[in-house]
C-alpha positions in Angstrom: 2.6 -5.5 19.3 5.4 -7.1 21.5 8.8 -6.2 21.5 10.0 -8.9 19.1 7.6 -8.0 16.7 8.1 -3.9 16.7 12.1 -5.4 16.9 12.0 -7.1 13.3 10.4 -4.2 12.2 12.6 -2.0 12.6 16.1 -4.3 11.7 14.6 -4.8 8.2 16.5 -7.2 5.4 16.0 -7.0 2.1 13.4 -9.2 0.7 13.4 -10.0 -3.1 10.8 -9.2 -5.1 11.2 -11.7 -8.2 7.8 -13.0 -7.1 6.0 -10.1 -8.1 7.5 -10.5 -12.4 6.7 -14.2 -11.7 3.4 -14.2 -9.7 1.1 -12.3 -12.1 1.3 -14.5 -14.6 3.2 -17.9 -13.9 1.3 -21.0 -12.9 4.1 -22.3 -11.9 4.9 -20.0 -8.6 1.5 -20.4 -6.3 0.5 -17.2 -7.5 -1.7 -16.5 -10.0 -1.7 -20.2 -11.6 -3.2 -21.1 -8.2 -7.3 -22.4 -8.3 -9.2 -19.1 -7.5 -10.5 -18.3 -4.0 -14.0 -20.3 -3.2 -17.1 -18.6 -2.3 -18.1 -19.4 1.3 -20.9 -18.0 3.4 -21.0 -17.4 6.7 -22.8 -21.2 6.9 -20.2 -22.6 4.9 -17.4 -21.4 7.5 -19.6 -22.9 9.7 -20.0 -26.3 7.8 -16.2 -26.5 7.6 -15.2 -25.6 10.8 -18.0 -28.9 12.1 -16.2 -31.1 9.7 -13.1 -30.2 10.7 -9.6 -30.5 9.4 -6.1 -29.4 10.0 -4.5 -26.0 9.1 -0.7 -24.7 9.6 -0.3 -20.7 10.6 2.9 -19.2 10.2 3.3 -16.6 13.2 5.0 -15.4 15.5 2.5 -12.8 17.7 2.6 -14.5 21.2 -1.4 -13.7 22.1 -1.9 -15.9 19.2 -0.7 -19.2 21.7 -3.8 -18.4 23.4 -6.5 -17.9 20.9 -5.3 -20.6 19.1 -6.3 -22.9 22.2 -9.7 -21.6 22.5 -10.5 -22.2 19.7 -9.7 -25.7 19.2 -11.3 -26.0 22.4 -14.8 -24.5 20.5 -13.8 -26.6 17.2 -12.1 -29.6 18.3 -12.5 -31.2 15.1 -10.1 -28.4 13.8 -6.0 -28.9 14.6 -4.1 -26.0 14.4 -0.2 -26.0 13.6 1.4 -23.2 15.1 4.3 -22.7 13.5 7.2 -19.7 14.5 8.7 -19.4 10.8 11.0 -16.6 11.6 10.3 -12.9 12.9 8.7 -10.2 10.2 11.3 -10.2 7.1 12.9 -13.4 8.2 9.5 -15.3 7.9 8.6 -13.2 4.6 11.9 -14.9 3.2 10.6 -18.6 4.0 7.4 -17.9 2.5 8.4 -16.5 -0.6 10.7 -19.8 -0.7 7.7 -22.1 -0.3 5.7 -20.4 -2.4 8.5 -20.6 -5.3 9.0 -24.3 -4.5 5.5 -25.1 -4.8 5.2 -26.6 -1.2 5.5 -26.4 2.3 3.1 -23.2 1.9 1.5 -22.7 5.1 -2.9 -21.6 5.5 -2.2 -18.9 7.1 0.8 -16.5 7.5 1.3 -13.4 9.5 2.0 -10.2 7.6 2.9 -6.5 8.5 0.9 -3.8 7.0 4.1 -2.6 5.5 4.6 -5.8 3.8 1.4 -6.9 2.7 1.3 -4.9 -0.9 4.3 -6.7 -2.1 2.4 -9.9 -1.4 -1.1 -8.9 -2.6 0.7 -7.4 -5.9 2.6 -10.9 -6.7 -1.1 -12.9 -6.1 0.5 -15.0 -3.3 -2.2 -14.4 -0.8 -5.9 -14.6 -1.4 -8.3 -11.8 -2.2 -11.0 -12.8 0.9 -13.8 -10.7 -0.5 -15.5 -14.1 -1.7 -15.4 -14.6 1.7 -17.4 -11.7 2.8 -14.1 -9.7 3.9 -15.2 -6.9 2.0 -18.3 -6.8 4.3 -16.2 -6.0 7.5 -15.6 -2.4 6.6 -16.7 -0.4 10.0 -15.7 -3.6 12.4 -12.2 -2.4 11.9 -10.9 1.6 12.5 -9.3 3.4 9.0 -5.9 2.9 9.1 -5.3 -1.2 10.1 -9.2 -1.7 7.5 -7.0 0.7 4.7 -3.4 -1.2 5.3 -5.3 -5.1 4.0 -6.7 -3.6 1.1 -5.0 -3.1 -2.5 -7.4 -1.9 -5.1 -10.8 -3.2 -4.4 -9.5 -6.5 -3.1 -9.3 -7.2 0.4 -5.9 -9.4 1.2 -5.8 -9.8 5.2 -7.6 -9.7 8.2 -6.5 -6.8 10.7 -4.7 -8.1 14.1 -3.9 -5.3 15.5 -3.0 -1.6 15.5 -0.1 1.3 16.1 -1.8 4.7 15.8 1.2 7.2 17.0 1.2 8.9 20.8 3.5 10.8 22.9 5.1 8.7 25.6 7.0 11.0 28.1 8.8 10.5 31.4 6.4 12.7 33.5 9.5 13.2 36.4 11.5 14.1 33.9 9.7 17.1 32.3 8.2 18.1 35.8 12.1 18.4 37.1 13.1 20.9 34.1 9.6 22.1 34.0 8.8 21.0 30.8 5.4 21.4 29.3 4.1 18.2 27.2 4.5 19.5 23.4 1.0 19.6 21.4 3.3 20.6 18.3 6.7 19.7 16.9 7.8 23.2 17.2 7.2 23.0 21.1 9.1 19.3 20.8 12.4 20.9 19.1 12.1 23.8 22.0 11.9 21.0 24.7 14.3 19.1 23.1 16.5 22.4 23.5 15.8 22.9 27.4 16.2 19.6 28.0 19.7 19.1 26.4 20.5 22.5 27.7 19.6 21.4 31.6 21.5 18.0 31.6 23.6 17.2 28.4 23.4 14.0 29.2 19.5 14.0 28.8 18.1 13.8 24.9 14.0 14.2 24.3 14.2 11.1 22.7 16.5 8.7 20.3 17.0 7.8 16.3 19.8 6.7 14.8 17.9 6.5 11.1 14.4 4.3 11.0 12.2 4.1 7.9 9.1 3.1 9.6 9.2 6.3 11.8 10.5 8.4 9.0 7.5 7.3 6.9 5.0 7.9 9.9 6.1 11.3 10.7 5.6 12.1 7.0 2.4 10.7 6.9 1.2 12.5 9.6 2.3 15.6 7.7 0.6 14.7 5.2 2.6 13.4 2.8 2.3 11.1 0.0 5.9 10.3 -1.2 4.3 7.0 -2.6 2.1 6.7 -5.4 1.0 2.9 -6.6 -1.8 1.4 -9.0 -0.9 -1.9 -9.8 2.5 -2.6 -11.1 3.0 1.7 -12.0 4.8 3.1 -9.0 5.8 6.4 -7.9 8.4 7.9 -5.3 8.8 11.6 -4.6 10.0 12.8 -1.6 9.9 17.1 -2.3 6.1 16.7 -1.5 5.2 19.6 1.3 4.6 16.7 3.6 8.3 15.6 3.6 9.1 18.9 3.5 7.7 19.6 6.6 9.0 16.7 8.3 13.0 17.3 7.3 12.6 20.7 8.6 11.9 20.2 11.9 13.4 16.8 12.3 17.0 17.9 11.1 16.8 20.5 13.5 17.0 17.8 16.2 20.0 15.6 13.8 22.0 19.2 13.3 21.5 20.2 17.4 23.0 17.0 18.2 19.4 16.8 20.4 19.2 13.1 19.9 20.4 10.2 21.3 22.2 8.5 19.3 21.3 4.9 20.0 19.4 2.2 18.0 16.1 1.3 19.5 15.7 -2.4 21.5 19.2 -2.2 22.2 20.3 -2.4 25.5 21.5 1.6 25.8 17.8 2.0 24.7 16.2 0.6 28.0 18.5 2.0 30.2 17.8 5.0 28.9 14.2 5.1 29.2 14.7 3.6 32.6 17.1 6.8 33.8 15.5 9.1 31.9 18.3 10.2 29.7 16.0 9.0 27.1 12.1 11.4 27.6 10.2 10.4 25.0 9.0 8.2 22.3 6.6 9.1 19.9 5.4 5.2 19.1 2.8 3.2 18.3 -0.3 2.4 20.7 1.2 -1.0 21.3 4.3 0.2 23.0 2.5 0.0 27.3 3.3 -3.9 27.7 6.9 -3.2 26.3 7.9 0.0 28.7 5.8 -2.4 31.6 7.9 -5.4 30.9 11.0 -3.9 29.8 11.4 -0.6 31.7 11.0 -1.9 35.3 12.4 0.9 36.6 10.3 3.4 34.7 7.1 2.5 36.7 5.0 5.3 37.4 7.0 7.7 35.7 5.6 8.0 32.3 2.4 9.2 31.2 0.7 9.4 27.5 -0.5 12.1 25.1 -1.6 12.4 21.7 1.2 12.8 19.3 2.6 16.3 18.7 0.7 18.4 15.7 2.3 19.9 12.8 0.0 22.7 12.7 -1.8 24.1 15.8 -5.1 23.0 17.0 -4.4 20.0 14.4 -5.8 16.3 15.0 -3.9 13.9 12.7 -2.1 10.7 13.5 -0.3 7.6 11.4 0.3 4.2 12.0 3.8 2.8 13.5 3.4 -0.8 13.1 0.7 -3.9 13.3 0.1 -7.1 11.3 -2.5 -8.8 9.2 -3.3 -12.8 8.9 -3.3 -13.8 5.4 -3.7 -16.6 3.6 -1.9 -17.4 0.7 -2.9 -18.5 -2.8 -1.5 -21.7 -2.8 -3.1 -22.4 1.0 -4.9 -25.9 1.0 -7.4 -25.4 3.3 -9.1 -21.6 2.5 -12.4 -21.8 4.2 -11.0 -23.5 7.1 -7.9 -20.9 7.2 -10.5 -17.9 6.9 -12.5 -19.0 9.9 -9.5 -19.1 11.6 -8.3 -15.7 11.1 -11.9 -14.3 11.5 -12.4 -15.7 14.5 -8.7 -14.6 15.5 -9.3 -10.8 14.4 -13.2 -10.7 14.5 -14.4 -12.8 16.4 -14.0 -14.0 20.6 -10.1 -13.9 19.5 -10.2 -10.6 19.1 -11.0 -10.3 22.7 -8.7 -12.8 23.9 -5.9 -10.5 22.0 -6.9 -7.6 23.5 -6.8 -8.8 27.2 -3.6 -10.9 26.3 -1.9 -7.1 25.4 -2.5 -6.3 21.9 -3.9 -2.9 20.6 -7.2 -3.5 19.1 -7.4 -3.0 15.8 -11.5 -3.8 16.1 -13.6 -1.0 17.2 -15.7 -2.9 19.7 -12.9 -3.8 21.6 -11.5 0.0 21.0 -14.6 1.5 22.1 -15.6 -1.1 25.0 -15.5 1.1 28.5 -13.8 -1.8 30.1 -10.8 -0.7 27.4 -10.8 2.7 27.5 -11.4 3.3 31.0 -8.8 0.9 32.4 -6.3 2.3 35.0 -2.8 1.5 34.1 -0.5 1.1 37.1 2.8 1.9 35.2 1.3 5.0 34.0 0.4 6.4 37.5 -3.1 5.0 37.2 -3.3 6.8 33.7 -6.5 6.1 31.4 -3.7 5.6 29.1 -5.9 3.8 26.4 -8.7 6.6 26.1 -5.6 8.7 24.4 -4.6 5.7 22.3 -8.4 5.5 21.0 -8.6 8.9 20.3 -5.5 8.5 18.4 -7.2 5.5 16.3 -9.5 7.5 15.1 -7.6 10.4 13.7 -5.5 8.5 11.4 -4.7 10.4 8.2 -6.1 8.8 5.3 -4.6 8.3 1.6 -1.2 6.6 2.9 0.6 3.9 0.4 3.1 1.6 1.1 5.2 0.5 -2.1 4.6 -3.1 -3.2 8.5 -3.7 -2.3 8.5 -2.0 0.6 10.5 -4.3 2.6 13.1 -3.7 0.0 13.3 0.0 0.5 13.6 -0.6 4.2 16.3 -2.4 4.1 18.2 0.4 2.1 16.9 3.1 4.3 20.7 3.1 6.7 22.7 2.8 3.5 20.9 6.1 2.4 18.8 8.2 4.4 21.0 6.5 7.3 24.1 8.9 6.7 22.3 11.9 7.6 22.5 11.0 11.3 26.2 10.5 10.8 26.8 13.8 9.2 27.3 12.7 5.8 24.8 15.5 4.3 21.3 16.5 5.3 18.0 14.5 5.7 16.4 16.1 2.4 20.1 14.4 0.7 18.7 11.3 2.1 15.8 11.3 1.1 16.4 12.1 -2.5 19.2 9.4 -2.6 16.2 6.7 -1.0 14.6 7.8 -3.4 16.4 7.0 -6.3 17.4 4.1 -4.6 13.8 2.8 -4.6 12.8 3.9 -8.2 15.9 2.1 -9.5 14.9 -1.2 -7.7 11.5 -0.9 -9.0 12.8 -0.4 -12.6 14.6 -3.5 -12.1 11.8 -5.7 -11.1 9.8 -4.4 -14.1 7.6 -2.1 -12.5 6.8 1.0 -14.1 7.6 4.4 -12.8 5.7 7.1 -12.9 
């Protein structure tokens, strides 16, 4: 994931949900009224990729450029419009609009794993099992393969992947002889000596962000979010949460982190001077400290993501995207082989060299990957960590189908913890409500 993509996922707007009241039953919307998804074997992709056609992919991932190319190149009968619609929330807004108007609706369209419920409730994309999606299961790892489904329907193609690490400034923690936390107990206590050494040094910075609020807590094991279908439910006093607002609001209350937003410009210098130590990120994060941290070359190294309980193994996702294709698409088979061969197929390799974290488990598991010496990591075998990490993804996570809508509310409530304005478990309760009201109001019911 590139900067600009990780960037829109963390500014969240608020994107409207009237499609979902609308698209399970209106005709009229490119949801549901839309002709069902055709059945197409693996000879029909083939047959429609030799007769060719044209198809328009809403996207903005830059690897895409490349593997778009290629494979017009292998199918020139095939012309591919590449089309930047706007960054995560911004192009979600477009493509609700299209889809409302009843044109302009793109064959393909770029989604975030956090955003693709909302979508696959309302019936806007397609349910790809006729196309033998459902068959992929094992050519993805767990997290990105359980992120496209929603119930037994299948509604994207992986692209790529974020399963959580360490990243730490290696010069930093040697000078205050740190030791690289394997829990979050030992991260509070090195956030502590840290602070303590230089005040002007923080372990790491937050300012308020739901997608790493809701990846800490899933690696706690929580499960604040309960959907099937349109009956929802949000609860965040589950032992998961619990254990998350404990030790993170000893880092708020401490003062222990910096108190800038991320991708801002006080962000990079930071992690380029080190007053900034650590980020516990997604796996796609390497080509944005390489490109953007110049001056942090050689200085940080990677390890697997601090454990809530000792001796423990569990990870979350923090980020990555899916290729759908909507319900009112034109061209479905022709839009399917596209995003297999973008996600399964020799794209999926072209990604991977091009920078992405592999959401496919050949390319995870290819020694070429793993073993690969990164320069900016001190010749680190960075993505052996980031693997391992893949692999130990906590199950049983849900997004709610609005999601996007409770991000964007997530400053206005959970937000005023990290100004003082009561605690993180005050927060919580108050997104909480926030979320269940919404829901109430789009005609969900909640559980």
């Amino acid at each position: 994931m590139t900067m600009t993509r990780r960037h829109a996922l963390l500014v969240g707007a608020a994107l409207t949900v009237s499609l979902i009241a609308t698209g399970c039953g209106s005709p009229g919307d490119g949801g549901s009224g839309a002709a069902p998804a055709p059945s197409a074997s693996a000879t029909d992709l083939e047959a429609a990729l030799n007769a060719g056609g044209s198809i328009t992919v809403w996207a903005w991932e830059p690897t895409l450029k490349q593997v778009l190319a290629d494979f017009q190149t292998k199918y020139p009968k095939v012309k591919v419009n590449l089309v930047n619609a706007g960054t995560g929330n911004d192009q979600y807004t477009a493509l609700q609009n299209a889809i409302k108007a009843g044109s302009g609706v793109p064959d393909v369209a770029q989604i975030e794993y956090y955003a693709l419920p909302q979508f696959a409730l309302a019936k806007s994309v397609t349910d790809l099992t006729p196309f033998g999606a459902d068959k992929l299961e094992g050519t993805f790892t767990p997290g990105p393969w359980s992120s496209v489904h929603s119930g037994a329907g299948v509604y994207g193609l992986p692209m790529d992947s974020g399963p959580m690490a360490l990243f730490y400034n290696k010069d930093v923690f040697d000078k205050h002889k740190i030791e690289v936390p394997a829990t979050w107990e030992e991260y509070i206590a090195a956030a502590k000596k840290l602070h303590a050494a230089d005040p002007k040094a923080y372990i790491t910075n937050d300012i308020g962000d739901a997608g790493f609020t809701t990846s800490l807590i899933w690696q706690a094991g929580g499960k604040p979010y309960r959907v099937d279908g349109t009956k929802v439910g949000v609860d965040f006093s589950d032992a998961g949460t619990q254990k998350f607002t404990a030790a993170w609001q000893q880092l708020v209350s401490g003062k222990l982190l910096a108190p800038v937003g991320s991708w801002s410009d006080a962000w990079y210098k930071g992690l380029g001077d080190g007053t900034i130590a650590t980020l516990v990120i997604g796996a796609w994060m390497p080509a944005n400290l390489e490109t953007g941290v110049k001056a942090g070359a050689g200085k940080w190294r990677v390890a697997p993501m601090p454990q809530w309980e000792s001796g423990g193994k569990a990870t979350s996702e923090n980020g990555g995207s899916s290729l759908a294709v909507p319900e009112a698409a034109a061209a479905k088979t022709l839009a399917y082989a596209f995003i297999k061969y973008a996600g399964v197929d020799e794209g999926a390799q072209t990604r991977t060299d091009g920078g992405a974290f592999p959401a496919t488990t050949a390319q995870l598991n290819a020694p070429g990957f793993r073993d690969k010496k990164l320069p900016y990591f001190g010749d680190q075998q960075v993505n052996q960590v980031l693997a391992e990490s893949a692999s130990q993804v906590v199950g049983g996570w849900s997004y709610l189908p609005y999601q996007v809508y409770a991000n964007s509310v997530f400053n206005d409530t959970v937000g005023k913890a990290y100004t003082g304005a009561g605690t993180l478990q005050d927060g919580l309760k108050a997104w909480q409500d926030a979320s269940v009201k919404y829901g109430q109001e789009q005609g969900f019911s909640i559980q």
